[in-house]
N, C-alpha and C positions, 0 to 999 in steps of 0.2 A: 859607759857614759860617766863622765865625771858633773856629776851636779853639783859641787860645791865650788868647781869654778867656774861653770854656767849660772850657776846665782852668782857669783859675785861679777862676772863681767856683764849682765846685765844692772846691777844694784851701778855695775859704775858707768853703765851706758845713761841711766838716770843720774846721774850724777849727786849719786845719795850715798852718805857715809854707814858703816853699821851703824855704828847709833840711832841715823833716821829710820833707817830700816828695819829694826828692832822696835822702835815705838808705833811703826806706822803698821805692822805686825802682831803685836799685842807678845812680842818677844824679849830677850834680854840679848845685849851685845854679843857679853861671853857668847852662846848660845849661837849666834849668825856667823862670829867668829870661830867657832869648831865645825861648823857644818862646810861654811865656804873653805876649810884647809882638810876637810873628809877626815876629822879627828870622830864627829858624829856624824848618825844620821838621823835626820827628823821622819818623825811621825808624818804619815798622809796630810793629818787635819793640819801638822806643822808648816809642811810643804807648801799646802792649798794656801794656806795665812800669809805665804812669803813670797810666792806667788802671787796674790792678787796685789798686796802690797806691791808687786816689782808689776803690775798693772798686766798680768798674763793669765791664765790656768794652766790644770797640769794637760789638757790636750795639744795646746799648743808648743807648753815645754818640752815636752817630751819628741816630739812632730819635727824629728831631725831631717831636714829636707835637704838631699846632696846636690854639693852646686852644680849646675849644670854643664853638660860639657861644653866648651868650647872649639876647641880643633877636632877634625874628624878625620881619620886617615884610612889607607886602602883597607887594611885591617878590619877596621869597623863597618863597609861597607855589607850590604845584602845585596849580592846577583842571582838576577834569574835569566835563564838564558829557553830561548824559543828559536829551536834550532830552524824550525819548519816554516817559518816565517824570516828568518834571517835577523832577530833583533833578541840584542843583549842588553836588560835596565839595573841596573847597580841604584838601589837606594843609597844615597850617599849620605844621608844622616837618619840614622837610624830610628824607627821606633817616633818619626816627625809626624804621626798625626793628631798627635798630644800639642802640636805647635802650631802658628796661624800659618805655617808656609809647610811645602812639603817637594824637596827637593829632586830629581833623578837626575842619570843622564843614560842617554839613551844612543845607543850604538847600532846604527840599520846597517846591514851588510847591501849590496848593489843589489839592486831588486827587491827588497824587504820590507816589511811593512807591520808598524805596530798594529795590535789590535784596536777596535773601534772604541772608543771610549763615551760611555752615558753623557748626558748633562746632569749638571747639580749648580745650584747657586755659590758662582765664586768665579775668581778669574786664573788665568793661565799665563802664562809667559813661556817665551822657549826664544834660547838666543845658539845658533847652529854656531859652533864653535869648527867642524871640519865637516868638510862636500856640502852638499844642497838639497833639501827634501820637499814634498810638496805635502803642505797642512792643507788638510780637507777638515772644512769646518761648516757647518748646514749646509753639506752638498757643494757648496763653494770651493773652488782650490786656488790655496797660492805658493808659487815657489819662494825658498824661503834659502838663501845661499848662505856661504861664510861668510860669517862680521855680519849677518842680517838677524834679528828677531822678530818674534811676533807676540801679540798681548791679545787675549781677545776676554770675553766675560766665554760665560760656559754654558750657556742655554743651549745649545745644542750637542751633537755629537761632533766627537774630534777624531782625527786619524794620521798619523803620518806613514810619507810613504818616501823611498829614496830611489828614483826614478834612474839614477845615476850608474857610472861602472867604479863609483868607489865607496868603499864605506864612509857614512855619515855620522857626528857626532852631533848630539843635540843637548845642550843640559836645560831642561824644561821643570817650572815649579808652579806649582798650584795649589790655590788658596781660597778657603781652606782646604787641607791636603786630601786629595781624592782620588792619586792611584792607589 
């Protein structure tokens, strides 16, 4: 980690010159000006001074947070595949239950059928992208075809099932994330 240009890009995210920062420190210019070009390095109690002055501490300085991904590709996906049931779920973003949504998509072979799924408080979507399945949701069933989706809340249990002679594609997310 380079700290003397993470002090100084935040000293100029404040919009404060060494000088200011130095006084408002209980530092010297010189002093702000060798640390931020890593000619020195400051003492803990230096740091914490230059720091509070840059309005932060050292937990949050330190507390390098990597930006999150954006694009997600095959690569990254997690499949698990349930050959005995005819269905294959690909998390397609991985490691989503850190997130308010929780992605899959779900591949039912002709006849196949996901397992039962709990309720929990939150809601579901599933938009059948290829063939047609039938969500059984308290007991209730509806078919659910291409170019159709469904939203429901999740007080009960859920199931799909693909009644069909072809395979079905479902990408279904739920929120917050509870497969």
């Amino acid at each position: 980690m380079d700290i003397g240009e993470r002090l100084k890009q935040h000293r100029l995210q404040l919009g404060l010159t060494q000088e200011e920062l130095a006084e408002r420190s209980e530092l010297t210019k010189g002093f702000i000006s060798q640390v931020e070009r890593d000619l020195t390095s400051p003492s803990v109690a230096s740091l914490e001074d230059i720091l509070e002055a840059l309005g932060t501490n050292l937990g949050d300085f330190f507390n390098e947070e990597k930006p999150s991904q954006i694009v997600f590709r095959d690569e990254d996906y997690f499949i698990s595949k349930d050959e005995e049931h005819g269905v294959e779920i690909s998390w397609i973003v991985p490691n989503a239950q850190k997130n308010d949504m929780e992605p899959i998509m779900v591949k039912i072979d002709k006849n196949g059928e996901t397992k039962q799924y709990l309720p929990y408080e939150g809601q579901e979507f599933g938009y059948v992208i290829k063939g047609s399945v039938v969500l059984i949701s308290n007991n209730e069933e509806f078919t659910v075809s291409e170019g159709e989706c469904f939203y429901l809340d999740v007080n009960g249990t859920r199931q799909l099932k693909n009644n069909s002679n072809k395979v079905a594609e479902v990408l279904w997310v739920s929120s917050p994330p509870g497969f």
